[in-house]
N, C-alpha and C positions, 0 to 999 in steps of 0.2 A: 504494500500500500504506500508507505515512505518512497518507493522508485518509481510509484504510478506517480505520486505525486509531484516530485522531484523534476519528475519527466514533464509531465503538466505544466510545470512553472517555466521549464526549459521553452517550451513551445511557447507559450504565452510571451516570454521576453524578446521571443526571434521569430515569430510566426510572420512579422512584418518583413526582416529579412529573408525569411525563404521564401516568401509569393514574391519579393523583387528577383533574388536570383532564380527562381523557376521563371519570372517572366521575360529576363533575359536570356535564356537560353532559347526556347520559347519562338522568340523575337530573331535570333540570330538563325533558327532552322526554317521560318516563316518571309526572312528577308531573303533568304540565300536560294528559293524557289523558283522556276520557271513559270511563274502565273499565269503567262498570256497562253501558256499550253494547255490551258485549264477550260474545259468547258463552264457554261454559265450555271449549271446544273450540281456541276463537282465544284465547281470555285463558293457556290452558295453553301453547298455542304462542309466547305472547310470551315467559313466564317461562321457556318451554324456550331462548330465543333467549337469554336475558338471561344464564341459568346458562351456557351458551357459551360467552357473552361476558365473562362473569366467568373462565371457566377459562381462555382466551387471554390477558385482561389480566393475570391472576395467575402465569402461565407466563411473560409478558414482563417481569413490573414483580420477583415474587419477596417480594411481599407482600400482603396482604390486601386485601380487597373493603369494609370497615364501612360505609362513604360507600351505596353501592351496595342492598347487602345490608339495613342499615335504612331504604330507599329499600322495596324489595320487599317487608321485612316488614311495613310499617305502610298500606301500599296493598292490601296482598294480605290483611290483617286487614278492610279495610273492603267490601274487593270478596266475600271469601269470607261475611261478615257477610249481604250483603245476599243472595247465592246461597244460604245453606242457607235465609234464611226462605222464599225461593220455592219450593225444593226440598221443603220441608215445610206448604208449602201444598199445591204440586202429590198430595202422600203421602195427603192431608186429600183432595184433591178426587178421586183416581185410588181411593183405598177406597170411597170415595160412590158411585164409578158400575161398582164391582168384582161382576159376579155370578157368580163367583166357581165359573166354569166352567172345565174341564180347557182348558190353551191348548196346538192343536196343536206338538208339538215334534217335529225328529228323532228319528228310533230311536236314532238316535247321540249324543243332545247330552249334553255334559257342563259341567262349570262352565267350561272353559275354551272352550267354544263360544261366549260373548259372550265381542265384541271385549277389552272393556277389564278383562278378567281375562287378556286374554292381553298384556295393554301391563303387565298387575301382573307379570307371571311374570316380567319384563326388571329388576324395580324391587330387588331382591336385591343383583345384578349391580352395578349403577349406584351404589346405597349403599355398597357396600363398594368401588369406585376412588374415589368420590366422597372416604371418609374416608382413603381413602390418600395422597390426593392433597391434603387438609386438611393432614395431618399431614405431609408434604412441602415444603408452605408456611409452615408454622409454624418447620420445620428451619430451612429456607435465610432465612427473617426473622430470624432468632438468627445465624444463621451470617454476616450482610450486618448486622446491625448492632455482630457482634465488628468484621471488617474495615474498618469507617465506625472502629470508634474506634480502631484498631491503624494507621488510616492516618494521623495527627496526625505518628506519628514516624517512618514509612517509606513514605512515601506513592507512592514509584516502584515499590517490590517488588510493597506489594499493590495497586496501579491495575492493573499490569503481569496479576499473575493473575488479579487481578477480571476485565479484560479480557481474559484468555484464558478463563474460564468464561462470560462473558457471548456471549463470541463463537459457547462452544460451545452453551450451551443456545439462543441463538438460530435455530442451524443446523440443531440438532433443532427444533423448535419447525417453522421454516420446514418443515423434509422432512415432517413431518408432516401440514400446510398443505395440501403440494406433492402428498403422495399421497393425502389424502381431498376436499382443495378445501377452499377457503372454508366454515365452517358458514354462514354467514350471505347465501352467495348464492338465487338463488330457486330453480335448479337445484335444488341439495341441501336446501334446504328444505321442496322440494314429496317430493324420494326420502322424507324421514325421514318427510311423514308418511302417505306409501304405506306406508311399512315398519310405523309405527304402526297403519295400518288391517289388515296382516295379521298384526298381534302382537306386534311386538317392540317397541313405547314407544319408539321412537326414541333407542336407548340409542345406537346410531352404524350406521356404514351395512355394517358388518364382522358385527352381530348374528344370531345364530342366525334360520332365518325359522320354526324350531320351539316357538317362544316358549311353546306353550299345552302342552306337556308337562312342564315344568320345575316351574312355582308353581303353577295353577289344577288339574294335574290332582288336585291334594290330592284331591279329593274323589271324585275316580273310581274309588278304590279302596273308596269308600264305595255307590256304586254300581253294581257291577260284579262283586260278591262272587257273585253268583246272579242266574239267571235272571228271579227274580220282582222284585228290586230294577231291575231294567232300567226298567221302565215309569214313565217321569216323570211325575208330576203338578204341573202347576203354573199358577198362573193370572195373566192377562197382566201384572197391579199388582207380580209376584215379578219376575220378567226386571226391570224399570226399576228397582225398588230393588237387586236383584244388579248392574246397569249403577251404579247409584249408587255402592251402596259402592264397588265396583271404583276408580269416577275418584275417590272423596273419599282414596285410600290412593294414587292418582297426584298427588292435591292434597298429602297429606304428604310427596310426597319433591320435587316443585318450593315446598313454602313451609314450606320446612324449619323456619324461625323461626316458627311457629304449627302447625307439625305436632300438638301437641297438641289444640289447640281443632279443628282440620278431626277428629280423633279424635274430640272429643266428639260432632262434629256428627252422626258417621257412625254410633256410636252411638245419639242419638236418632232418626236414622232406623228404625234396628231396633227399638230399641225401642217407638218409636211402630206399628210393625206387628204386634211380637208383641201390643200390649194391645190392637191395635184384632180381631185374632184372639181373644183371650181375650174380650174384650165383644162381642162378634159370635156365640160362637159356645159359649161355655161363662157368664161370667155370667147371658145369659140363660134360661137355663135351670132351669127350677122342678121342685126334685125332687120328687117325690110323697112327702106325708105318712108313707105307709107307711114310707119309710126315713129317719125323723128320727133313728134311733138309732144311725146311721151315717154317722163322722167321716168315711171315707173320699169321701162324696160334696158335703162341705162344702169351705168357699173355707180354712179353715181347716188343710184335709188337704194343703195346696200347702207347700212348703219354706218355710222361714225369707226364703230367698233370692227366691224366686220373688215372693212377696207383697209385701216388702219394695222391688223394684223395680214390682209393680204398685201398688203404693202411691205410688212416687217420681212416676212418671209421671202417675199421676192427678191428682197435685199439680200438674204443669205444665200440664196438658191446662184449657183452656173449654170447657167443656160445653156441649152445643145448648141453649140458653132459648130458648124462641117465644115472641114476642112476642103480644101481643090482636091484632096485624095478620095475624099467620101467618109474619112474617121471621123471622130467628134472631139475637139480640143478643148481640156479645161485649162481656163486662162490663170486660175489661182486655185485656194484649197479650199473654196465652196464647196457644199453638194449639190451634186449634180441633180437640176431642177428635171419635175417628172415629164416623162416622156409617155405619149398613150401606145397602145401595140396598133402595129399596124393593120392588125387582124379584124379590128373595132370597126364596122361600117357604122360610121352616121351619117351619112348621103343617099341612103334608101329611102325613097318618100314611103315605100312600103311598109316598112317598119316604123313608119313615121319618124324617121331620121334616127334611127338607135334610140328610142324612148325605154326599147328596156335595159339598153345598157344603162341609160341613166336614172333609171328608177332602182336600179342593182346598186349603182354608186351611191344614189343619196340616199336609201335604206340602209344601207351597210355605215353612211357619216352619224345617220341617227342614231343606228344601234349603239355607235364605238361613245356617242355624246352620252347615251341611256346606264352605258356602263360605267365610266368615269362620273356620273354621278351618284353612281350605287355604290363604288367607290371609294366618294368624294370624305365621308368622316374619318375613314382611313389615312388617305393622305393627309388630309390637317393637321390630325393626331399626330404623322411621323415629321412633320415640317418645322423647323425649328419658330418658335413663338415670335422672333423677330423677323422671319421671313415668310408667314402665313399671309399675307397682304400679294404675296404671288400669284395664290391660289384660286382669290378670289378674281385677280386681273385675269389669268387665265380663262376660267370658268366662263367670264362676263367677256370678253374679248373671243374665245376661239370655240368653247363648247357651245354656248348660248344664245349663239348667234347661226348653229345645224337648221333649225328649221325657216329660219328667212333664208340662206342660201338656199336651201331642198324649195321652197316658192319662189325663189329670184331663176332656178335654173328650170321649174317646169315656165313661167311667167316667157322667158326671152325662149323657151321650145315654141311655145304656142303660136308665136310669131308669123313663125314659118311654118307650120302645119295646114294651112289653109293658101290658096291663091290669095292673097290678101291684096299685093299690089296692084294685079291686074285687076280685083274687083274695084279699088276702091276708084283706078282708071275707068273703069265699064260706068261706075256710078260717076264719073266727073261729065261722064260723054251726055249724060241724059239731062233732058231739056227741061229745066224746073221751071222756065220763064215762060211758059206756051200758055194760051191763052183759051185752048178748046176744050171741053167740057171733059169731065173724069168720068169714066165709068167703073167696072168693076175690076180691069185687067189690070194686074199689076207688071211694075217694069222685067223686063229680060236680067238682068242683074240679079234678082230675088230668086228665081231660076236655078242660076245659077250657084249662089249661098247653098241654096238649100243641096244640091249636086254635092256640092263640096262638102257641107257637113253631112252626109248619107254617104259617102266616101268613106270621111274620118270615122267614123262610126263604126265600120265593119273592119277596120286593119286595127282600130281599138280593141277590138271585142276579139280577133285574134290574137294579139301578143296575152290576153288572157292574164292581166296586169290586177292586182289585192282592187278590192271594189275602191277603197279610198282614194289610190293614187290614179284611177279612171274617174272619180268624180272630182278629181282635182283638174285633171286636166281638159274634162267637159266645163269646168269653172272658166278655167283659163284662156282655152279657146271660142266660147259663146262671149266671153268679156274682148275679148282681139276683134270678135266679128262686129261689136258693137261700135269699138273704136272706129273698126275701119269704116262703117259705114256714116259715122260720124265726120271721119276724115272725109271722104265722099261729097256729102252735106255740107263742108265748107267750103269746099273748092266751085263751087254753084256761084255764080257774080250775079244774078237776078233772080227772084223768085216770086211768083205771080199767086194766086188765091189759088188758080187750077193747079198751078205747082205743088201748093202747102199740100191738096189735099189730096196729089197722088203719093207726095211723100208718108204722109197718114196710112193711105192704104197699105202702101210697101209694107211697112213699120210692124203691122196689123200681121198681114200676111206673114212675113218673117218671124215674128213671135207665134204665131202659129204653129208653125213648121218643126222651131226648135221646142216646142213645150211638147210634141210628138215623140222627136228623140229622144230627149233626159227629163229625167222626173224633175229635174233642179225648181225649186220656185223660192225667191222669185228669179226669175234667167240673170244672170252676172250683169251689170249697171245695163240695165234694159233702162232703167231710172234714168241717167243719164242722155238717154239717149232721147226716150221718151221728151223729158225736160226739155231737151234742143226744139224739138218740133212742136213742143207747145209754145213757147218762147216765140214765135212767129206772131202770135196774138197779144204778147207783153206792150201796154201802153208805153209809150216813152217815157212819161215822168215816175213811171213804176221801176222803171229796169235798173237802175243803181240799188234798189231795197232788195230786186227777184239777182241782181249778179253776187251781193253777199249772203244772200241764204242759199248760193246752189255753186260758188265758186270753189267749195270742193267737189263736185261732181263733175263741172267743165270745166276746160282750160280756157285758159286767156284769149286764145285764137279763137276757140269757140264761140266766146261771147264774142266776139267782135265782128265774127262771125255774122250772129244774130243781127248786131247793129245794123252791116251793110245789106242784111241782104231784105230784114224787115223794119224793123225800128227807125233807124236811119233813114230812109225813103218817106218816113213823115215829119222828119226834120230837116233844116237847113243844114248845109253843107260846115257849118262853122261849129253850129251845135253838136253836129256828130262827131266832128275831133275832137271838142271836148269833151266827149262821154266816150269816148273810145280812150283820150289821155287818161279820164278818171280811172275806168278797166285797166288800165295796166297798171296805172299806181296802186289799185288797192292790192293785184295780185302781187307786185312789188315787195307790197307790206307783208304779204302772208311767205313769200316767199322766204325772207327777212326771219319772221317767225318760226319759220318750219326748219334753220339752217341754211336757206342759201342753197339748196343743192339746184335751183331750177335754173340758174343763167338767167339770162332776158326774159323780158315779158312775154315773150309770146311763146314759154315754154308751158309744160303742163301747168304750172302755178298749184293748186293747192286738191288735183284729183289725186283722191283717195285707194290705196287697194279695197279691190271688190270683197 
């Protein structure tokens, strides 16, 4: 008992120096490693060994790790260094050969169907003992170094209780050992990372095996709300980046000391997706003439936010140069900005120009958005306190901004899915200034609309597209045909009583026609359009009160429109410039109001999305 003791006090007085010399040893077999030979899998498994082995040295010694700890942080800065550039190569070479077709999934998958959203769901858990257990150590370091200096004068009393505490946290220590083993034999190494491969991140061998209902099903509740959300779209390049982020927020809570920057990294993963979606599949896209008088279908109509990181990234991104040889030359050490497969037709009017490739891309940006939000209390939690203000920039700049891109890229499709220019031509050609009696035939033009939407209709109902992303895009396309035929309407320099009221008929007939096709009601700014042709009957001293209650519905051009072609003809020529200056000053003002994004007055000014 005297040699247990003895032995006891021994430890106690050096238990500080052996966790430093075990951690430089340690430290010298951990630096002298070939790390980048290391997959991301085995490199996670050594750090998991290491964190361990920190938490038994620190339970035995009852001080800190430093030694250790900036051992791990400055190796695990150069190994994670060298991994996201690959990872962000691989992102470069996996959209290059993405065609960007529905990849089969379970009827059942949800985010937590990949593994390593269900290793995140554990990673909560683990955060919160992990700082319990911080703060623990930090205690008992204050508390052993009162005792270190209280013992100068009574150095039997407290040896005495030292060693009765050291006895006891030893003997815990040990049962703990004694009931789960060794962490660091192969037995239990090989368990945790079984346990890992069925989702619980190897948090210990006691861990829930229901891992993937806890953190990942965040997003199930996003998908699951109804029947029609059920059906996933996603294409294969989406699962590896979701697989990605998943482990770079399992990289934040093994390299805790750069958790930050593995956050940036995972970031520019997304990021790099969402712009390579945007340039793939909305940049290119040339709206037809017809609709230059509308902001909503310009790069401009995009948030503050959303531009501003498409901006960011552009910045980062090398862009393909071809060389005179036919290679492709990077000018500096950019990454190389995305490139679409050449394999991707979007010049099929049949296909309606790749709609389902693009309905593949902007479900699979929703999904990776739906998941990083499910997530999102995970990352917080691992981001250091003084640099959580990232998260939120992020979140609010790159994720939150998925679904106005997923409507800005169906919005400039819809464009061009229809004859749009020639009709709104076919309508410029027809004589609204004639003077012979209306009957009940309506113009050749209307005919024609309706050809065209009985067209779209049927190569719709074949690509066989989730019912939502077809009534999105019957949204978008009845709203284009409305503009265009607005556009049409302006281009008219006379218009006569018989005029107004074959334009009535048209109007009539056309809503007809489409409330046959789509159940939609009420049809996308039918309002709009409507309002123009009544506006034909607006007194003149009314029309400044009828252009502010409807100057979001029409543009500036519109009402001016109106002016010339009715209002105006019961005024003098001096009074209609000045009620035509008023119109653009007030749109002016709203413009002013809204940002600025419209240019000149005789841009959209202050119409609204449908």
């Amino acid at each position: 008992a005297r040699f247990i003791d003895q032995l006891g006090r021994g430890l106690l007085s050096f238990r500080v120096k052996i966790w430093d010399k075990m951690q430089k040893r340690v430290v010298a077999v951990y630096g002298a490693a070939q790390l980048d030979a290391f997959s991301i899998d085995d490199y996670l498994h050594v750090l998991d060994s290491l964190h361990r082995f920190i938490d038994v040295g620190e339970a035995f010694s009852k001080s800190s790790s430093e030694q250790l700890r900036r051992a791990i942080a400055l190796q695990s800065q150069l190994y994670f260094e060298s991994y996201h550039t690959l990872r962000m190569e691989d992102l470069s070479t996996m959209l290059a050969n993405e065609l960007w077709q529905q990849c089969p999934v379970a009827t059942d998958y949800r985010i937590d169907s990949i593994r390593e959203f269900r290793v995140v769901a554990k990673l909560g858990q683990r955060v919160a003992a992990a700082n319990a257990r911080t703060a623990a150590v930090a205690a008992a370091t204050t508390r052993t170094a009162t005792d270190t200096t209280a013992g100068g004068s009574s150095s039997g009393g407290a040896d005495s209780g030292g060693g009765d505490a050291f006895v006891v946290d030893t003997i815990e220590l040990l049962e703990v050992l004694d009931e789960k083993g060794s962490p660091f034999t192969k037995a239990n190494a090989a368990k945790r990372r079984r346990a890992a491969q069925e989702g619980d991140g190897g948090g210990g061998d006691d861990d829930d095996a229901d891992g993937g209902n806890s953190g990942g099903g965040g997003d199930g509740g996003g998908d699951d709300d109804d029947a029609e959300t059920k059906q996933v779209i996603l294409a294969s390049t989406t699962i590896n980046v979701a697989r990605y982020i998943a482990k770079y927020v399992h990289m934040m809570h093994v390299l805790e000391p750069i958790a930050a920057k593995v956050f940036n990294g995972m970031s520019q993963l997304f990021d790099y997706f969402l712009y390579g979606v945007y340039v793939f599949f909305d940049a290119s896209v040339t709206v037809p003439p017809c609709f230059n008088d509308y902001d909503a279908l310009r790069y401009n109509a995009l948030s503050p936010e959303l531009r501003s990181t498409l901006e960011r990234i552009a910045r980062k991104l090398q862009m393909h140069d071809v060389d005179s040889d036919g290679t492709t030359a990077v000018t500096d050490d950019r990454v190389l900005g995305p490139k679409l497969c050449e394999m991707v037709d979007l010049r099929d009017a049949n296909t309606l120009y790749g709609l389902a490739a693009r309905t593949v891309a902007t479900e699979s940006l929703q999904h990776l958005a739906r998941a990083l939000h499910a997530i999102r209390p995970h990352i917080e939690a691992l981001m250091p306190r003084s640099k959580r203000h990232k998260v939120d920039d992020f979140f609010a700049r790159s994720v939150d901004v998925v679904p106005e891109l997923t409507v800005h890229i169906q919005r400039t499709l819809s464009s061009t899915l229809l004859q749009f220019d020639t009709i709104v031509q076919q309508i410029g050609a027809v004589n609204f200034a004639t003077t012979k009696s209306v009957g009940t035939q309506h113009n050749a033009y209307v005919d024609r609309l309706k050809e065209e939407h009985k067209l779209f209709k049927v190569r719709l109902e074949a690509l066989a597209l989730p019912p939502r992303v077809a009534r999105a895009m019957w949204c978008e396309v009845i709203a284009r045909t409305m503009d265009a035929v607005l556009e049409g309407y302006c281009r008219a320099k006379k218009v006569t009583d018989e005029g107004q009221l074959l334009r009535k008929l048209d109007v009539q007939e056309l809503s007809n026609e489409l409330q046959k096709l789509t159940p939609l009601r009420p049809l996308p700014r039918a309002d709009a359009l409507e309002t123009f042709v009544r506006a034909y009957y607006q007194p003149d001293e009314l029309f400044i009160p009828f252009v502010k209650a409807n100057m979001h519905i029409l543009t500036c051009r519109q009402m001016i429109a109106i002016v010339n072609q009715a209002v105006g003809r019961r005024i003098k020529k001096k009074l209609r410039q000045e009620l035509i200056a008023t119109i653009e000053e007030i749109y002016r003002r709203l413009q002013h109001q809204q940002g600025g994004s419209g240019g000149s007055g005789s841009g959209s000014g202050g119409v609204v999305d449908h």
